[in-house]
N, C-alpha and C positions, 0 to 999 in steps of 0.2 A: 538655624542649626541648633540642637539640642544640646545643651551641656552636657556632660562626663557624668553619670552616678558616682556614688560615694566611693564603691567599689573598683570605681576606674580610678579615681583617686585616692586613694588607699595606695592601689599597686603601683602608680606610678610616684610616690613617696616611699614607695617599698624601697621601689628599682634606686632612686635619686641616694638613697641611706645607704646603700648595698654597692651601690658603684663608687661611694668614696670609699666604704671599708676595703673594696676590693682595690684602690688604687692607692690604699697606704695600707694595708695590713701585708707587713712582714712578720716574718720570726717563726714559719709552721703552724700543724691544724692546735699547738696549745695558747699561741699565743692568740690565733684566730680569735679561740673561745674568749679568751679575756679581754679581745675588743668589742666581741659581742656585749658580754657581761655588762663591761662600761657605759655600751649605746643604749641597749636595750631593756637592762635592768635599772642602773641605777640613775642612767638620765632621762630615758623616757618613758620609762617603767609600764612597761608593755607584758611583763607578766614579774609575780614574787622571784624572792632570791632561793627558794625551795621548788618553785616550780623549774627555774630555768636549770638548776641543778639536774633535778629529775628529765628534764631534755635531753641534757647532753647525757645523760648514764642510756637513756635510751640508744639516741647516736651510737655510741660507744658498744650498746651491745650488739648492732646491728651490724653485718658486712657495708664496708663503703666509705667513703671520707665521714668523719666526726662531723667538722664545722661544716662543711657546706651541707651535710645533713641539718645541722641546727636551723643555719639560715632557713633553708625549706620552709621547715616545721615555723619558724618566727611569719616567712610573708603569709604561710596558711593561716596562722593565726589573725593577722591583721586583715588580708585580701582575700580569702579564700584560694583557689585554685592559681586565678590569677598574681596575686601576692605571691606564690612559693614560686611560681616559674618565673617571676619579676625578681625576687629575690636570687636566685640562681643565675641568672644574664647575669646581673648589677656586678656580683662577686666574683663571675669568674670572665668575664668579657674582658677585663682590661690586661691579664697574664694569657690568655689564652692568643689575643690578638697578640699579644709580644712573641710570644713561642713562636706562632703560625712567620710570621718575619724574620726572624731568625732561624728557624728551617730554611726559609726560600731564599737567607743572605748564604747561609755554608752551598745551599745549591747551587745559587748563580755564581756567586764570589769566594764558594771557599778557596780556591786556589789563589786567591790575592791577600788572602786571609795566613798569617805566619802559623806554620804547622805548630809551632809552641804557645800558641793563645788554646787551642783544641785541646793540646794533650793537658794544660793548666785546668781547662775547665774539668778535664778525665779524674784530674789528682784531687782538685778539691770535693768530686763526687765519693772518694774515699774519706773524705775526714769526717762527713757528710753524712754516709753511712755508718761511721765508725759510733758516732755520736748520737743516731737514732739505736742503733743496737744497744748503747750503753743506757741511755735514757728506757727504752720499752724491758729489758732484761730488770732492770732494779722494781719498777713498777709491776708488770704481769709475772715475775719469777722470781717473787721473795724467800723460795724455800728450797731444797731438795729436789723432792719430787717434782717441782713444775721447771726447776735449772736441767735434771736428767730431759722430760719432754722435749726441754727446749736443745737439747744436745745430739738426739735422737731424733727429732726432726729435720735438725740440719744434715744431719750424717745421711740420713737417707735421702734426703731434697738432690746431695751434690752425688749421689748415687744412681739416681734418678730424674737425671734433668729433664724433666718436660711437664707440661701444663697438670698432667691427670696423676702425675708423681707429686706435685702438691697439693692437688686435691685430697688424694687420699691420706697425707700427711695433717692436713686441717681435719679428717673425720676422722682419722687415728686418734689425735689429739680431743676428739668430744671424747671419744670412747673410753680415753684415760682419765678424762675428767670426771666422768660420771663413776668411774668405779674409786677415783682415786679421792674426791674432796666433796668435802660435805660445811657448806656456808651457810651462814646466820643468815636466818631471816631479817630482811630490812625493816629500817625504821619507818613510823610513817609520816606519810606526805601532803603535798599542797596538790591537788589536782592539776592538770593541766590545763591553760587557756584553749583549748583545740576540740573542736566538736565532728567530730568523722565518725557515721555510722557505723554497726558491727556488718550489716551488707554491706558497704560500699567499700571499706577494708578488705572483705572477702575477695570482692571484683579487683582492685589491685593487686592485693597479693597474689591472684589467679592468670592477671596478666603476668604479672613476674615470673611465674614459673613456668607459663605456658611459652614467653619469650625464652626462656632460659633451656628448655627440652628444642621447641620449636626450633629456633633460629641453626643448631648445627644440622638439621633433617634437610630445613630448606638450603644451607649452604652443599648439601652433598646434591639437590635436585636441582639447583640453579648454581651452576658452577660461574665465577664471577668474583674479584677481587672484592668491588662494594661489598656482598653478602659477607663473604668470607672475614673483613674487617668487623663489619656491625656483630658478627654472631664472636669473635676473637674480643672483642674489647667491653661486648655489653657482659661476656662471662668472666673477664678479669673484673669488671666492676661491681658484678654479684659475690665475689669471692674473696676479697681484701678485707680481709680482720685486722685490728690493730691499727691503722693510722697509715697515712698518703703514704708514707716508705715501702712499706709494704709493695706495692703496685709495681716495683720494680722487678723484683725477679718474675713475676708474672707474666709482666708487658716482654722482659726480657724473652721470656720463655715462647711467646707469641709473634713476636716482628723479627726478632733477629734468627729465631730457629729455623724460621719461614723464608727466610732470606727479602724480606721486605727493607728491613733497615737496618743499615749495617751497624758492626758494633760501635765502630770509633764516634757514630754520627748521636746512638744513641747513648754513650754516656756523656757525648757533650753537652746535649740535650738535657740531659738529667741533671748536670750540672748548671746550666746556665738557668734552671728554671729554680734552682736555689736562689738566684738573684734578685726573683720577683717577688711582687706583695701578691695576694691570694693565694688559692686553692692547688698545690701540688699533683693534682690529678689533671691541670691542663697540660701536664705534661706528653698524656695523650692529644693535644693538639698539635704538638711541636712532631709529633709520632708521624700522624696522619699526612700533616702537609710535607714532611721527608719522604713517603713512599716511594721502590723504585716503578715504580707501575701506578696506571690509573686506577681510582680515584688518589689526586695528591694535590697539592698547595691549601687555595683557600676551600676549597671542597672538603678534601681527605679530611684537612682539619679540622672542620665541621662533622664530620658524620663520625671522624672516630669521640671526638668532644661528646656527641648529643651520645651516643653510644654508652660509652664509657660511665655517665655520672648518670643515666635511665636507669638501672636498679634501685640508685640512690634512691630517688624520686616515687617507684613504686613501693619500695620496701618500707622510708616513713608513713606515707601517707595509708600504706597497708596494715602496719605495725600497731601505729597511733590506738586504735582502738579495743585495744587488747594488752596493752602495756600495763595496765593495772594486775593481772594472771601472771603474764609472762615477770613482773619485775618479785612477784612473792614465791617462784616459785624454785626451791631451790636445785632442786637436777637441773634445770636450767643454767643456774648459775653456772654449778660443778661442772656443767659441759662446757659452757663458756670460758672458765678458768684453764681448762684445759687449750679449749682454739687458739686462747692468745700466748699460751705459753711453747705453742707449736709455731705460730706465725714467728714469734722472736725467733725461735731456730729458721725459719725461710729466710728471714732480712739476715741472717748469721751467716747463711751459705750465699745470700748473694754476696754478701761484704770480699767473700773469697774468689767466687767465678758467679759475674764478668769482672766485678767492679774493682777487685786486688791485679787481677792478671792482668789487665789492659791497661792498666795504670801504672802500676810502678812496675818498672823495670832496670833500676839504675838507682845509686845511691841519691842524688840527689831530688828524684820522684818523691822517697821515701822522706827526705829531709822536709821537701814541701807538703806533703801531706800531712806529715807533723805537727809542722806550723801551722797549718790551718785548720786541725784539729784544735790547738794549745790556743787560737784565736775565738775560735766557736767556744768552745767549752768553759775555758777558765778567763782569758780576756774580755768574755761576752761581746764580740765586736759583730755588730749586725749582720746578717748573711750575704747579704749584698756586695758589704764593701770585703768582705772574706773572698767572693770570688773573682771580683775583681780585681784584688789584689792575685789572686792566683790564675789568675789568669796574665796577668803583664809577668808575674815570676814563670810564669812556661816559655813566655815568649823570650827573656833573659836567657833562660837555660838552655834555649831551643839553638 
């Protein structure tokens, strides 16, 4: 039997690196980045401190989670093909399996399960949001004009609840950018480790958009819940500016509109996936294996999962070879400043409906979600034990 190429071991060092980040990295896609940083820059120095920089601003400008963008782009670099989709299992296998069990435990056993452990997890998903809105508002709306966008996108998002109501509030928001802000050109940079043709970029980005028009044609010619899933969660995952939060009014606006999953199940969901270490977009798994209809458990989980972060996937590896244009050019920017100051108004209007309405209802709601803001925020007590703790206070007050 023939040994492994180098290339097989490469990815399967990827995967081995990638599956311990992913079974201790808490704290969100910032702190993600800084245990990237730690692994890959400065202990095993897989690319400079100006290249990995230039990564993540790429990430960041791109629709889709931040960090597990990065990772991609890091097993590309080391594995090729195989290293980015080794990289990807490794970080998001170990939360995503927990979601998918936790779905199938409120399925089988929620009713053994104390209706106040639920509604805790409900409440600490508001301190939760309260805390990404304040963090993305100080960073993407430092000014005026991009706080009005951001005020104006919310006003209409809760005016307009549905999927193509936020779309058109993220292309509003280029359209104010580009007429509204005019950015300095950047400094210059360290190249990046990552060798991806300008054809072969082409061919990615080509599948992305041809899945992205495609996929709702064939859900109206092949009627079927599978279809209807993969084509609902690969266009939230094309569509998410700004950071894993984000994906909530989205996802919101897609399972629960549809009446797939109920609301109580999905902010428990949203909540208890605060708990975990990795990537806040397996919260899509925890989706999938909840559905009231086939495909659901360890399936649903799977195909909304693969679904869901497959933009991701096309859009670096599409991106990568054009990023040198795209990062000099400034109406780009301007458009960009604009999308993220519009998504903070989306994660502002979900902070109100679902996430305010289903939640507090009663002075004490409001006392716990206090708490558990004034824990996140100013006590910095890890996220984990924040919901866990608010979670036994639901079941107290319950």
């Amino acid at each position: 039997m023939s040994l492994p190429d180098k290339t097989d071991r490469n990815a399967w060092l990827v995967f081995l690196i990638f599956l311990r980040l992913g079974l201790t990295s808490f704290g969100g896609p910032v702190a993600h980045l800084g245990y990237f940083r730690d692994e890959f820059v400065s202990r095993r120095r897989w690319l400079s401190e100006r290249s990995y920089a230039d990564l993540v601003a790429l990430c960041q400008f791109l629709p889709g989670p931040a960090s597990s963008q990065v990772g991609m782009a890091l097993g590309l670099s080391r594995a090729g093909y195989t290293g980015a989709l080794a990289a990807w299992v490794g970080f998001t296998l170990p939360s995503a399996i927990a979601l998918i069990l936790f779905a199938m435990g409120i399925a089988n056993f929620g009713d053994a399960m104390p209706p106040g452990v639920l509604h805790g997890l409900k409440v600490v998903a508001v301190a939760v949001v309260v805390q990404a809105v304040w963090g993305m508002a100080r960073n993407l709306c430092p000014d005026a004009p991009r706080i009005t966008i951001m005020l104006i996108a919310a006003c209409l998002v809760l005016l307009v609840p549905t999927t193509w109501g936020q779309v058109g509030v993220i292309a509003a928001g280029a359209f104010a950018g580009l007429r509204l802000f005019k950015p300095r050109q950047v400094e210059p940079h360290d190249p990046l480790p990552i060798s991806v043709r300008h054809r072969t970029g082409v061919i990615w980005l080509a599948l992305f958009f041809s899945l992205l028009m495609g996929l709702p044609l064939l859900a109206r010619l092949v009627p079927g819940q599978a279809i209807d899933l993969v084509d609902a969660f690969y266009r939230t995952g094309s569509l998410v500016f700004g950071g894993g939060h984000v994906v909530l009014p989205l996802l919101q606006a897609e399972v629960v509109g549809r009446g797939w999953v109920d609301n109580e199940a999905f902010l428990a969901g949203y909540g208890a996936a605060q708990a975990i270490p990795g990537p806040l977009f397996s919260f899509a798994a925890f989706l999938g294996a909840s559905m009231n209809d086939q495909p659901s458990g360890w399936l649903g989980g799977l195909v909304c999962l693969v679904a869901v972060f497959a933009p991701s996937f096309l859009l670096v590896v599409g991106a990568l070879p054009f990023w040198e244009s795209l990062r000099r050019n400034v109406r780009t920017q301007a458009a960009l400043a604009g999308v993220n100051a519009a998504v903070v108004g989306l994660l502002l209007a979900a902070l109100y409906q679902p996430v305010w309405t289903s939640a507090i209802h009663r002075p004490q709601d409001f006392g716990l979600a206090l708490a558990a803001l004034v824990a996140l925020m100013f006590w910095k007590l890890p996220p984990w034990l924040v919901v866990l703790g608010s979670a036994v206070a639901g079941w107290l007050l319950g």
